[in-house]
PyMOL Python script that loads the backbone (N, CA, C, O; Angstrom):
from pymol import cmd

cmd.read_pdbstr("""\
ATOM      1  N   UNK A   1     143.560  86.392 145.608  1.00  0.00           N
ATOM      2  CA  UNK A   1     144.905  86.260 146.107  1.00  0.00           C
ATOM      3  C   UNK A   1     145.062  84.910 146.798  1.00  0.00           C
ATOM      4  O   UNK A   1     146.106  84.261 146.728  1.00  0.00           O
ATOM      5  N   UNK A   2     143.941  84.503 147.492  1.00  0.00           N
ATOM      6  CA  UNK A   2     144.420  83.248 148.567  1.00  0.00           C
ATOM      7  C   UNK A   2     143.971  82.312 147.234  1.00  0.00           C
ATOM      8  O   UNK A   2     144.712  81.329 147.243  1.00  0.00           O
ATOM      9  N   UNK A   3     143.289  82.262 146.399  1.00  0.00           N
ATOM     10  CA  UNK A   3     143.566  81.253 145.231  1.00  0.00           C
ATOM     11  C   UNK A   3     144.495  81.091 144.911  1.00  0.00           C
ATOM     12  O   UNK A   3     144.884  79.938 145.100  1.00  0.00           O
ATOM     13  N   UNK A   4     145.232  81.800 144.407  1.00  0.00           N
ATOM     14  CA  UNK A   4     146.541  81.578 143.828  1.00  0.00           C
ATOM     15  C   UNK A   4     147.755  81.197 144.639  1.00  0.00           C
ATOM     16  O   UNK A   4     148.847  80.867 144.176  1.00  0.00           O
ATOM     17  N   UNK A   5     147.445  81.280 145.810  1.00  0.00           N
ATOM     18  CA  UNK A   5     148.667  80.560 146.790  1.00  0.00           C
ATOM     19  C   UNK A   5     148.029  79.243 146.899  1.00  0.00           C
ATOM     20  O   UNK A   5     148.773  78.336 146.525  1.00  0.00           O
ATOM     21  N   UNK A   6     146.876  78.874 147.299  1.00  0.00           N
ATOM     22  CA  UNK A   6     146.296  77.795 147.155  1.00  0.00           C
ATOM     23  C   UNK A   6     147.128  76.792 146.015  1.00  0.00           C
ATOM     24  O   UNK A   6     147.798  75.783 146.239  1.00  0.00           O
ATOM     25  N   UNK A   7     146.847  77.409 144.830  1.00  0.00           N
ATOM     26  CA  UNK A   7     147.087  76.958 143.229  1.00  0.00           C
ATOM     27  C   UNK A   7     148.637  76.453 142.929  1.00  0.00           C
ATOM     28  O   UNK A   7     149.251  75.458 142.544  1.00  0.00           O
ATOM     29  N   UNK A   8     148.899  78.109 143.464  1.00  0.00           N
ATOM     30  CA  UNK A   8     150.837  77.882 143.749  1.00  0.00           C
ATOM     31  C   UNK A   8     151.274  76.462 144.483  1.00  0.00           C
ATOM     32  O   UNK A   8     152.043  75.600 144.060  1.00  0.00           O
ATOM     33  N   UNK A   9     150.548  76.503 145.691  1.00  0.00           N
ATOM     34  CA  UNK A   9     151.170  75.236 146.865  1.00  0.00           C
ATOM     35  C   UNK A   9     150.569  73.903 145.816  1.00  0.00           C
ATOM     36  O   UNK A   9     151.396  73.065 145.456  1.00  0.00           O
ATOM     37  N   UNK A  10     149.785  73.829 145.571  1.00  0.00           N
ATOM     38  CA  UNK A  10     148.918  72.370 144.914  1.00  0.00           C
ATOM     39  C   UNK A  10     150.985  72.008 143.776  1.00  0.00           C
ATOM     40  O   UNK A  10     151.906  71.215 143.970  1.00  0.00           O
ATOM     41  N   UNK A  11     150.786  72.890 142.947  1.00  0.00           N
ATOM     42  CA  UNK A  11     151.427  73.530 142.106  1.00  0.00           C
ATOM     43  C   UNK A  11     152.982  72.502 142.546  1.00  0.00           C
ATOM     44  O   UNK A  11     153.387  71.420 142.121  1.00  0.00           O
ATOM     45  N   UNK A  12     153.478  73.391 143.489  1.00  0.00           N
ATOM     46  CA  UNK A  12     154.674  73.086 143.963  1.00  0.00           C
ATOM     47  C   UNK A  12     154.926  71.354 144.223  1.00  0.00           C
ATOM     48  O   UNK A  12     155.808  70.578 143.857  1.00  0.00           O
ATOM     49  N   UNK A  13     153.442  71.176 145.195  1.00  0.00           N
ATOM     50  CA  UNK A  13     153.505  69.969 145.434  1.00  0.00           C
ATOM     51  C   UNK A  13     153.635  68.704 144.611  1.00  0.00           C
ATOM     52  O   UNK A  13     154.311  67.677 144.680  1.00  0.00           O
ATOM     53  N   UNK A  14     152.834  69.135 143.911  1.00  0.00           N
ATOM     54  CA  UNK A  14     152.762  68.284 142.291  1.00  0.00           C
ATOM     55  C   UNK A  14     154.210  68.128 141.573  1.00  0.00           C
ATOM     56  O   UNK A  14     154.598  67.031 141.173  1.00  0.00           O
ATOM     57  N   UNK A  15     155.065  69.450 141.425  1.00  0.00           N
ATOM     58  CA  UNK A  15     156.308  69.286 141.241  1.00  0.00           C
ATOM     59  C   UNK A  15     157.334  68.529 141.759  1.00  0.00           C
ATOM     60  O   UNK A  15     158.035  67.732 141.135  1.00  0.00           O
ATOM     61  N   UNK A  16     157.384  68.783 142.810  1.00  0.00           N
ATOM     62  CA  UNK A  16     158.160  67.872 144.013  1.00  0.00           C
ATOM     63  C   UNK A  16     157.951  66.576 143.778  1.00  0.00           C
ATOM     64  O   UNK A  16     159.042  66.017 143.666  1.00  0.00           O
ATOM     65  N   UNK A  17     156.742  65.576 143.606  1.00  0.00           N
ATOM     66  CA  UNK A  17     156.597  64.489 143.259  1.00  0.00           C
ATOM     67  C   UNK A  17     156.976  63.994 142.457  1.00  0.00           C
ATOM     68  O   UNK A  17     157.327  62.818 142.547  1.00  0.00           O
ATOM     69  N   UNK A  18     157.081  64.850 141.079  1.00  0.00           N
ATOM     70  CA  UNK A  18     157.324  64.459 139.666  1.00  0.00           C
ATOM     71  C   UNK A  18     158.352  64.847 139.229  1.00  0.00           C
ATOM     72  O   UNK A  18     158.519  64.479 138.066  1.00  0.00           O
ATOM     73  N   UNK A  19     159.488  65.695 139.808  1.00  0.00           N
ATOM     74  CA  UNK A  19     160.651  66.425 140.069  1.00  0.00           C
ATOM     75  C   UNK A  19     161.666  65.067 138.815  1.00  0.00           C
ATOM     76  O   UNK A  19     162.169  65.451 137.759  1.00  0.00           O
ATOM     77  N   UNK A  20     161.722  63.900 139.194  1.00  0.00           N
ATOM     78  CA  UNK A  20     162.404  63.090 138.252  1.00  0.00           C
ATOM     79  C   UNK A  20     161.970  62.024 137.640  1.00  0.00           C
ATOM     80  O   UNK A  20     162.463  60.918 137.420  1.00  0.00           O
ATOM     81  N   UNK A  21     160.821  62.596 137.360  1.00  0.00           N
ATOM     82  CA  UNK A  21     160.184  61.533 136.532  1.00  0.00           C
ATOM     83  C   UNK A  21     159.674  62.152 135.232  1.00  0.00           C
ATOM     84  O   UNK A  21     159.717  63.380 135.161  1.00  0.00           O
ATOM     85  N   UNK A  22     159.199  61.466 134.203  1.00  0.00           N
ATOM     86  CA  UNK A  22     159.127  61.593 132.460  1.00  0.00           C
ATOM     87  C   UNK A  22     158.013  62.535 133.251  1.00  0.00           C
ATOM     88  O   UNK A  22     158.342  63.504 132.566  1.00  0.00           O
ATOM     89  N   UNK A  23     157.348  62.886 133.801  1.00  0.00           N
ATOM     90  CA  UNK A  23     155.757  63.537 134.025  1.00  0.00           C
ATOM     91  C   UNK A  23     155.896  65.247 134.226  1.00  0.00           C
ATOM     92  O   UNK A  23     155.088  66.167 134.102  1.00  0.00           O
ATOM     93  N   UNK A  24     157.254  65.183 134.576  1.00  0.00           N
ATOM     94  CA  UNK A  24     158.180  66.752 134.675  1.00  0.00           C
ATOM     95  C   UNK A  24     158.426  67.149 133.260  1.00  0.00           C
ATOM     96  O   UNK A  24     158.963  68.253 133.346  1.00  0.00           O
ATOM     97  N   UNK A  25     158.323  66.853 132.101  1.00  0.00           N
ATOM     98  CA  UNK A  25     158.167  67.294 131.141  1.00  0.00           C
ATOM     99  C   UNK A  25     157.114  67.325 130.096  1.00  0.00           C
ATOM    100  O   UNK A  25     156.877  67.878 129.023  1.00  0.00           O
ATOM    101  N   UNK A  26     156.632  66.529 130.860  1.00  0.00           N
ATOM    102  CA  UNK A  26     154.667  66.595 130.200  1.00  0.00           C
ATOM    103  C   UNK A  26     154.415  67.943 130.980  1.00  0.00           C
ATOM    104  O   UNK A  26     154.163  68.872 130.212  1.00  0.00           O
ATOM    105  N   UNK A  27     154.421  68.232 132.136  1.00  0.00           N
ATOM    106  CA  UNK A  27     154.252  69.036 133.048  1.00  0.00           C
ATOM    107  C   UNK A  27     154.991  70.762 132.387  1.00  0.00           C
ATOM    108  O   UNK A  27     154.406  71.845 132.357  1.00  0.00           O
ATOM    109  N   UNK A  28     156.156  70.500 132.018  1.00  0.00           N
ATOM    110  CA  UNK A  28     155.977  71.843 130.986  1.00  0.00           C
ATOM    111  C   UNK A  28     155.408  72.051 129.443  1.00  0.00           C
ATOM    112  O   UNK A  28     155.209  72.978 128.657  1.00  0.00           O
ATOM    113  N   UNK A  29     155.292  70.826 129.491  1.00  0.00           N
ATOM    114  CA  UNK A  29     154.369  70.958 127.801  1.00  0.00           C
ATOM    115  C   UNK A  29     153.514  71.624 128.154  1.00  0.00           C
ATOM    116  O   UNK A  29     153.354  72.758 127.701  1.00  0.00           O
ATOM    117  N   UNK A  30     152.584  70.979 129.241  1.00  0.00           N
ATOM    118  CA  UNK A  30     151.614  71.763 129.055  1.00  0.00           C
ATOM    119  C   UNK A  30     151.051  72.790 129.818  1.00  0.00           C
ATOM    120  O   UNK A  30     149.876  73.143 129.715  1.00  0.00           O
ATOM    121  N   UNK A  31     152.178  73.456 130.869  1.00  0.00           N
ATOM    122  CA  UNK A  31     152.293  74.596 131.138  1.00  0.00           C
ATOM    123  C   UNK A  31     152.124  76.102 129.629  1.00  0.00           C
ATOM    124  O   UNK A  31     151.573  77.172 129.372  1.00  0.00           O
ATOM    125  N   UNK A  32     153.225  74.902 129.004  1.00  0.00           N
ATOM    126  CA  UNK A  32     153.873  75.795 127.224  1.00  0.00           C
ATOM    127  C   UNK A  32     152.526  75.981 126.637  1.00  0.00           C
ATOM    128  O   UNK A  32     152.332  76.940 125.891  1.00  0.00           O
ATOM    129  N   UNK A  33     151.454  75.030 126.951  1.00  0.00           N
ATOM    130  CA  UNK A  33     150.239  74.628 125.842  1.00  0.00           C
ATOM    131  C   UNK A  33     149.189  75.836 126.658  1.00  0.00           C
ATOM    132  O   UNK A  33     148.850  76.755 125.913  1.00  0.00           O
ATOM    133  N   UNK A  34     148.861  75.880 127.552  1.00  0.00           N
ATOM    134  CA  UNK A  34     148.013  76.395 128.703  1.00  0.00           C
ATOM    135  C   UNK A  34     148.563  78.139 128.093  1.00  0.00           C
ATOM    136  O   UNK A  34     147.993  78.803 127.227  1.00  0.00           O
ATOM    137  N   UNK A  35     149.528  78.433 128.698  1.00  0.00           N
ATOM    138  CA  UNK A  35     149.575  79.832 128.241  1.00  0.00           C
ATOM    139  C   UNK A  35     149.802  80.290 126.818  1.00  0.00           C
ATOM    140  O   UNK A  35     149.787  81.503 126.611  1.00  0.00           O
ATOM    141  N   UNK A  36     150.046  79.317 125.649  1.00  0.00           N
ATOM    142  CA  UNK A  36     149.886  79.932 124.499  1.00  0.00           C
ATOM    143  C   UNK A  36     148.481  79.923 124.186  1.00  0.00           C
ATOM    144  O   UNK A  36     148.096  80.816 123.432  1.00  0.00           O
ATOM    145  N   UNK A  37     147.645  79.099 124.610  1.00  0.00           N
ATOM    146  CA  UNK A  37     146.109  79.164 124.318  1.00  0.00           C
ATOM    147  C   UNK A  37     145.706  80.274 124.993  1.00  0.00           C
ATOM    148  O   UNK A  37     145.071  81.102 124.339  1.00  0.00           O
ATOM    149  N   UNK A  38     145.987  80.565 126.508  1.00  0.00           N
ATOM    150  CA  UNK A  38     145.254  81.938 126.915  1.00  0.00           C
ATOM    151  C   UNK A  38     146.119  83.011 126.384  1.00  0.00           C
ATOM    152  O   UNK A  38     145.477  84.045 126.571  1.00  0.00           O
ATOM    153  N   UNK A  39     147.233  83.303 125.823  1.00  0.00           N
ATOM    154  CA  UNK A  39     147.712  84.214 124.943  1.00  0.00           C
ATOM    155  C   UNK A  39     146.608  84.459 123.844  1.00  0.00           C
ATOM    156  O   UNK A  39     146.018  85.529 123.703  1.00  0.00           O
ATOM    157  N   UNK A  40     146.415  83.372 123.115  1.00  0.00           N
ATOM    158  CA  UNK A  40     145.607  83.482 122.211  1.00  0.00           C
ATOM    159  C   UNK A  40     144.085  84.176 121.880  1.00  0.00           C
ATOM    160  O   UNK A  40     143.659  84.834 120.931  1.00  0.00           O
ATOM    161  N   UNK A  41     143.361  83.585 123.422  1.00  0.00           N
ATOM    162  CA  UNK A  41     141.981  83.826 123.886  1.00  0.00           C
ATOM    163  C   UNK A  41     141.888  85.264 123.833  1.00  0.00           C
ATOM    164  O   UNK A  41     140.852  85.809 123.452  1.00  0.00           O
ATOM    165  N   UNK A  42     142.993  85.967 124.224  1.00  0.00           N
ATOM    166  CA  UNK A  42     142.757  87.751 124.525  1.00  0.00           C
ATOM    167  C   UNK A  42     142.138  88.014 125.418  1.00  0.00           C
ATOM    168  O   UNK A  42     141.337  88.948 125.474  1.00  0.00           O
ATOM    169  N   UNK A  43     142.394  87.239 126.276  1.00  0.00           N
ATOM    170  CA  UNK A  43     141.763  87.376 127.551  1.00  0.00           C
ATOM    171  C   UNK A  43     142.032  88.845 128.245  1.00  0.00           C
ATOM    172  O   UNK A  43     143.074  89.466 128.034  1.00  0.00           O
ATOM    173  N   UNK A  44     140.990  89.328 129.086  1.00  0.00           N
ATOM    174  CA  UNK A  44     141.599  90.615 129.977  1.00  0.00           C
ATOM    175  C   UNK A  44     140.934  90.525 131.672  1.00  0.00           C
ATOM    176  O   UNK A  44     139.981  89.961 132.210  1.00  0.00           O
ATOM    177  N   UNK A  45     141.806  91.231 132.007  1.00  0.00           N
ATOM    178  CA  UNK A  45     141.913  91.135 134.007  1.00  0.00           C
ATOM    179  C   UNK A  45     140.712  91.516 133.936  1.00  0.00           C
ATOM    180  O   UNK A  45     140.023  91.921 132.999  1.00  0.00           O
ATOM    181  N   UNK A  46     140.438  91.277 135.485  1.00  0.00           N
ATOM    182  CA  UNK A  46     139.528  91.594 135.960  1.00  0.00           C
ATOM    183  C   UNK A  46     139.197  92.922 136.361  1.00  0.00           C
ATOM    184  O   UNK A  46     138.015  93.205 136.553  1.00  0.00           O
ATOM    185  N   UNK A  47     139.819  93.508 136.464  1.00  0.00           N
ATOM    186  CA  UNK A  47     140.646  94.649 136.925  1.00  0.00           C
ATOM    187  C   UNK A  47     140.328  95.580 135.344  1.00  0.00           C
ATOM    188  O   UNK A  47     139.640  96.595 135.238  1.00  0.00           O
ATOM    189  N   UNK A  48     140.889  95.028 134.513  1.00  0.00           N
ATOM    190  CA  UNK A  48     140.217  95.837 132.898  1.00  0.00           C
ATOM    191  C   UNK A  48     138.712  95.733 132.908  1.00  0.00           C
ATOM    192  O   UNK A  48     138.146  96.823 132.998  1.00  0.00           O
ATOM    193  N   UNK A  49     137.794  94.476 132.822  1.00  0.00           N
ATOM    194  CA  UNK A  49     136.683  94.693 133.145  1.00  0.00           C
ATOM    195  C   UNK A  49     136.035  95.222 133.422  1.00  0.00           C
ATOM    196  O   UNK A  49     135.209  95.826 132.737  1.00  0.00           O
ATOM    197  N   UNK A  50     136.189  95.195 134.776  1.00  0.00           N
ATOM    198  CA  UNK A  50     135.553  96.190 135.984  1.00  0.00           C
ATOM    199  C   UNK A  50     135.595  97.626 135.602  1.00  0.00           C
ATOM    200  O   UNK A  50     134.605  98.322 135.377  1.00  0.00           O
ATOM    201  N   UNK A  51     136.568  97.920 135.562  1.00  0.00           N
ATOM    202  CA  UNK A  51     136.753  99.799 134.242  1.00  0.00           C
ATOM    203  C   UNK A  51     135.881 100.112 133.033  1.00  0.00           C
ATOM    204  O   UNK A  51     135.405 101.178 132.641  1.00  0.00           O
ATOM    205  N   UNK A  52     135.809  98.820 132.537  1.00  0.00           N
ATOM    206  CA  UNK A  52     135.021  98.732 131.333  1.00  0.00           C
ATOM    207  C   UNK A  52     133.619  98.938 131.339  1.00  0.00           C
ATOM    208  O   UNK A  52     132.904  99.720 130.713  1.00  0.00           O
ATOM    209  N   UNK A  53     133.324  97.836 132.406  1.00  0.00           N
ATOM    210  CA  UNK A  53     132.047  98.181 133.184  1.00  0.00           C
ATOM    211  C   UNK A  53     131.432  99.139 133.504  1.00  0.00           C
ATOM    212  O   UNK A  53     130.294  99.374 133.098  1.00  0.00           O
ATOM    213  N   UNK A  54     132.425 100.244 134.708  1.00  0.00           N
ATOM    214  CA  UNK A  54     132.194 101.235 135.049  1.00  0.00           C
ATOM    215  C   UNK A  54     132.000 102.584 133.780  1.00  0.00           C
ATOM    216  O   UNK A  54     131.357 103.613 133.988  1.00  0.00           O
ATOM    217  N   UNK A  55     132.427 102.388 133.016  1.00  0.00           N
ATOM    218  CA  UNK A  55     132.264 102.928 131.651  1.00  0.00           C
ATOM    219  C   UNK A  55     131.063 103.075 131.249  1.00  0.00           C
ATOM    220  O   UNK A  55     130.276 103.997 131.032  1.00  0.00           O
ATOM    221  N   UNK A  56     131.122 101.180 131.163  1.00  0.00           N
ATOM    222  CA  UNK A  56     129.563 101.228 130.630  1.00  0.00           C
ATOM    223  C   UNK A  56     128.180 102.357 131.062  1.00  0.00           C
ATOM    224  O   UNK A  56     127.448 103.163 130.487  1.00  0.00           O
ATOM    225  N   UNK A  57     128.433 101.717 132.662  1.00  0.00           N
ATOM    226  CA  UNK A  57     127.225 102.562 133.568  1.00  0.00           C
ATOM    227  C   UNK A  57     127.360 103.900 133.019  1.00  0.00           C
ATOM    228  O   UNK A  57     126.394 104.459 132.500  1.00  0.00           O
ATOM    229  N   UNK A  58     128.525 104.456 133.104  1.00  0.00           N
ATOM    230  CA  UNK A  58     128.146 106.321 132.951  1.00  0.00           C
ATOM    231  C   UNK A  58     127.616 106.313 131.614  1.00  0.00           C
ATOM    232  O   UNK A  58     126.560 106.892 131.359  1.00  0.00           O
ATOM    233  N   UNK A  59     128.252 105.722 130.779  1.00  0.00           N
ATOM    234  CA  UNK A  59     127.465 105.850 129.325  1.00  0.00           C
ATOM    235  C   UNK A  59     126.069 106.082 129.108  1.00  0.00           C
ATOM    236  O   UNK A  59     125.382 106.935 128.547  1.00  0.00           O
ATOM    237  N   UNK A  60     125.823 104.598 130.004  1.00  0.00           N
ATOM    238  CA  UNK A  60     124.318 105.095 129.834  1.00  0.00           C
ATOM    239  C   UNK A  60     123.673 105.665 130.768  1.00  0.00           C
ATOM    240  O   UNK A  60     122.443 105.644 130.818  1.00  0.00           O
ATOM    241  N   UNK A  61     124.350 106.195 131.549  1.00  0.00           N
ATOM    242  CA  UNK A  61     123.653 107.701 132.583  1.00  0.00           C
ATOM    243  C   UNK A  61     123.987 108.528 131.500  1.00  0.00           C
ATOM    244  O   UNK A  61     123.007 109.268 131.411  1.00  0.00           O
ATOM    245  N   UNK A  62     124.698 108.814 130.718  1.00  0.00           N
ATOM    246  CA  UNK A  62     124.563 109.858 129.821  1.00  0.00           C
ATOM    247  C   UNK A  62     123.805 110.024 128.962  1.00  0.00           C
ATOM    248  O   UNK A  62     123.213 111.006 128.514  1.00  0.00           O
ATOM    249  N   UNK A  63     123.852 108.682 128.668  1.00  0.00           N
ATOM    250  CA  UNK A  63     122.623 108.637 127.340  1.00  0.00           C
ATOM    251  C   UNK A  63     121.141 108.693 127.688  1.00  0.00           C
ATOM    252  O   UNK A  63     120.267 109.009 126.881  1.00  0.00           O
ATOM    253  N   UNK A  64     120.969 108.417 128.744  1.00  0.00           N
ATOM    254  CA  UNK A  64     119.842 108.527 129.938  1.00  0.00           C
ATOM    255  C   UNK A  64     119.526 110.095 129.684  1.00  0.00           C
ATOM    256  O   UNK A  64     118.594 110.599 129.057  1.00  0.00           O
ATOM    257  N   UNK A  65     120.227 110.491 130.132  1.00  0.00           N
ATOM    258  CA  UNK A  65     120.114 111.839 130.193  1.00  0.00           C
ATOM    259  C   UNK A  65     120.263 113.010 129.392  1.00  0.00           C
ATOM    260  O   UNK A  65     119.934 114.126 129.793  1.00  0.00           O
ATOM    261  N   UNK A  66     120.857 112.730 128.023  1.00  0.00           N
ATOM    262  CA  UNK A  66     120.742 113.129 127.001  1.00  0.00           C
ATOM    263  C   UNK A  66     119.437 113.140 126.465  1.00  0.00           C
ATOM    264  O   UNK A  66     118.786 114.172 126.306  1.00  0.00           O
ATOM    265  N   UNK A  67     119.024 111.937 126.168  1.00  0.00           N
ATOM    266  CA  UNK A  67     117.451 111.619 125.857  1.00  0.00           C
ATOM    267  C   UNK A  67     116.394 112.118 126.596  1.00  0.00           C
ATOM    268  O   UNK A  67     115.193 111.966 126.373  1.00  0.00           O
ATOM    269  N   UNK A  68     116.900 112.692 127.440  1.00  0.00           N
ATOM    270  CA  UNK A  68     115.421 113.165 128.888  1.00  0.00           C
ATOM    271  C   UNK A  68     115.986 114.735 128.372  1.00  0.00           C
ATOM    272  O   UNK A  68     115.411 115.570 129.070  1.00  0.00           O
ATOM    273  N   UNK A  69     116.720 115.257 127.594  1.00  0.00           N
ATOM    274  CA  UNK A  69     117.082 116.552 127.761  1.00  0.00           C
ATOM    275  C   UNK A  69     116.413 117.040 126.302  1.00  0.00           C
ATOM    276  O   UNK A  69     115.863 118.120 126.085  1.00  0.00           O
ATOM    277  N   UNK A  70     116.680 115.607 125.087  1.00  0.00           N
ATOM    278  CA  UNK A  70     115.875 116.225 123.669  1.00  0.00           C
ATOM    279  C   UNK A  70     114.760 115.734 123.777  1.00  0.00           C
ATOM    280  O   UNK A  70     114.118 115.559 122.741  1.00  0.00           O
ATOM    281  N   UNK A  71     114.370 115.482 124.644  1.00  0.00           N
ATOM    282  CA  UNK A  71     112.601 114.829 124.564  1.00  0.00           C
ATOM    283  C   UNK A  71     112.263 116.462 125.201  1.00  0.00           C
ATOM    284  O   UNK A  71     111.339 116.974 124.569  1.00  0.00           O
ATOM    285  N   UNK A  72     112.796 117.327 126.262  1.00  0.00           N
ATOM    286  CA  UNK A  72     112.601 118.579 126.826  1.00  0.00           C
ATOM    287  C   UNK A  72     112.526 119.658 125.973  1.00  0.00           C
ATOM    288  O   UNK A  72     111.750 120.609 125.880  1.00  0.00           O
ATOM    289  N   UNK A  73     113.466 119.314 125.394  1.00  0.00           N
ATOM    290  CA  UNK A  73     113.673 120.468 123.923  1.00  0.00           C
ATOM    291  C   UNK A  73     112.376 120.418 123.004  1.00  0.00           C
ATOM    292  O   UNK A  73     111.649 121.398 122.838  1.00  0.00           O
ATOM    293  N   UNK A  74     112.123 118.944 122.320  1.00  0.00           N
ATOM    294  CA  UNK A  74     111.003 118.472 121.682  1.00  0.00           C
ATOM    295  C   UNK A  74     110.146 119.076 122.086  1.00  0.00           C
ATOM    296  O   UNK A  74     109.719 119.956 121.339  1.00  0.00           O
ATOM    297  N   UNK A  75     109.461 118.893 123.500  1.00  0.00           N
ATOM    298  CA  UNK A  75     108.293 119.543 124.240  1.00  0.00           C
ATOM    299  C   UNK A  75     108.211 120.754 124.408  1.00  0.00           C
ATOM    300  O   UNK A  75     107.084 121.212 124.598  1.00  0.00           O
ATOM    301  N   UNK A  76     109.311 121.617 124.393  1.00  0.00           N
ATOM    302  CA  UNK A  76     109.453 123.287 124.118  1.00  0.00           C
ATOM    303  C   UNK A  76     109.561 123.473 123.150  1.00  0.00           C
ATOM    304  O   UNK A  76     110.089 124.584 123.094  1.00  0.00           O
ATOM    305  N   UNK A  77     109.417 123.128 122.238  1.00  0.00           N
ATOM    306  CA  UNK A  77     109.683 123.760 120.400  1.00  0.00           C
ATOM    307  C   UNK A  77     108.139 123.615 119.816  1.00  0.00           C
ATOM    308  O   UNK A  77     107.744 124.275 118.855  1.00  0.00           O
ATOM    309  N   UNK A  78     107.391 122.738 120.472  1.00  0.00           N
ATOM    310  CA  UNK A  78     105.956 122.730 120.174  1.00  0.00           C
ATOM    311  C   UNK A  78     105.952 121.160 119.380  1.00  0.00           C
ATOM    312  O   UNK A  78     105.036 121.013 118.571  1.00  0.00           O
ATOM    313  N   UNK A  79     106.777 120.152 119.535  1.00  0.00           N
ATOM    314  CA  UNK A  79     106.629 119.128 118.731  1.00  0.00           C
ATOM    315  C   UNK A  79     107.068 119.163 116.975  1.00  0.00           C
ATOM    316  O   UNK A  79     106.986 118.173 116.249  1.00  0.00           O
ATOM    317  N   UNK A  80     107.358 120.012 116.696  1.00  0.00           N
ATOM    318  CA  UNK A  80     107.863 120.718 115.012  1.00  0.00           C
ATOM    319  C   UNK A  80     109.023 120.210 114.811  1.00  0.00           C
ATOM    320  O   UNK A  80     110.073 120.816 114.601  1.00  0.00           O
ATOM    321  N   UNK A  81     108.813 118.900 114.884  1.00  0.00           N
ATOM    322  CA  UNK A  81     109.774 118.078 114.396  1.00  0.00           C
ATOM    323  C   UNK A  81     109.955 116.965 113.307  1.00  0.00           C
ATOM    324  O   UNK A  81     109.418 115.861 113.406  1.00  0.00           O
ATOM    325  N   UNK A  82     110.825 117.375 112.168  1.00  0.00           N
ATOM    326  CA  UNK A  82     110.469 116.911 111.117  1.00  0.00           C
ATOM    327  C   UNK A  82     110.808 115.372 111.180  1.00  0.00           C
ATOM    328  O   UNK A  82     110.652 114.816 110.093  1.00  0.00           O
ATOM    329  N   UNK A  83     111.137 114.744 111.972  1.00  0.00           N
ATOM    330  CA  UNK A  83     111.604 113.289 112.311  1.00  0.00           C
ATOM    331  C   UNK A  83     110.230 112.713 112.481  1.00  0.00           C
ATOM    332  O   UNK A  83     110.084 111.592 111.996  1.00  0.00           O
ATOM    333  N   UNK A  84     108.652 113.537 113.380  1.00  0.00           N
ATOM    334  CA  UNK A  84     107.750 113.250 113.552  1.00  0.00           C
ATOM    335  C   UNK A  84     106.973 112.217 112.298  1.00  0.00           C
ATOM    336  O   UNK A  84     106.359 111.153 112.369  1.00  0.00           O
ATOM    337  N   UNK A  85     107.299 113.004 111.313  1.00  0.00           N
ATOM    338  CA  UNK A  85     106.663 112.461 110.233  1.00  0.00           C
ATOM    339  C   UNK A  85     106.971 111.348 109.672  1.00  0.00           C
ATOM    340  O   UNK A  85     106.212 110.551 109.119  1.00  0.00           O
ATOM    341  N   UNK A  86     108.544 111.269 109.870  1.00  0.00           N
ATOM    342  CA  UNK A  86     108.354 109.701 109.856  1.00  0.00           C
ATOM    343  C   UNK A  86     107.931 108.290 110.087  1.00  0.00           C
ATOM    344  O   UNK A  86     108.463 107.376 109.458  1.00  0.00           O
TER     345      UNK A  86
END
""", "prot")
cmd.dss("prot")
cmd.show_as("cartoon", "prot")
cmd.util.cbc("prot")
cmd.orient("prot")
């Protein structure tokens, strides 16, 4: 958050200077250029991430624990498992 006010004020300031000069329309070019490229990138928040992340982890607590549950099974069936032989 305090980045982006940071960014904002730099931002503003920069405007104000260039407010009537040819550099105020370079200045939306490549505002125009900047967000059609991160349009493009497919970028996602941080905020999606972080979810994604958290995803991740349980996944593999599940899969963790899935695997600790047929290795249990394995060991109670007597090993009679035809995968063995492979």
């Amino acid at each position: 958050m305090l980045k982006e006010k940071f960014f904002d004020e730099i931002a503003g300031k920069i405007a104000a200077a260039i407010a009537n000069s040819p550099a105020k329309d370079v200045e939306k070019n490549v505002r125009a250029m900047m967000a059609s490229a991160f349009t493009k990138l497919d970028l996602v928040t941080r905020e999606e991430f972080e979810i994604q992340q958290a995803l991740l982890v349980k996944s593999r607590e599940k899969l963790s624990e899935l695997e600790s549950r047929i290795a249990e099974l394995e060991r109670k069936a007597g090993g009679d498992n035809p995968q063995d032989a492979l």
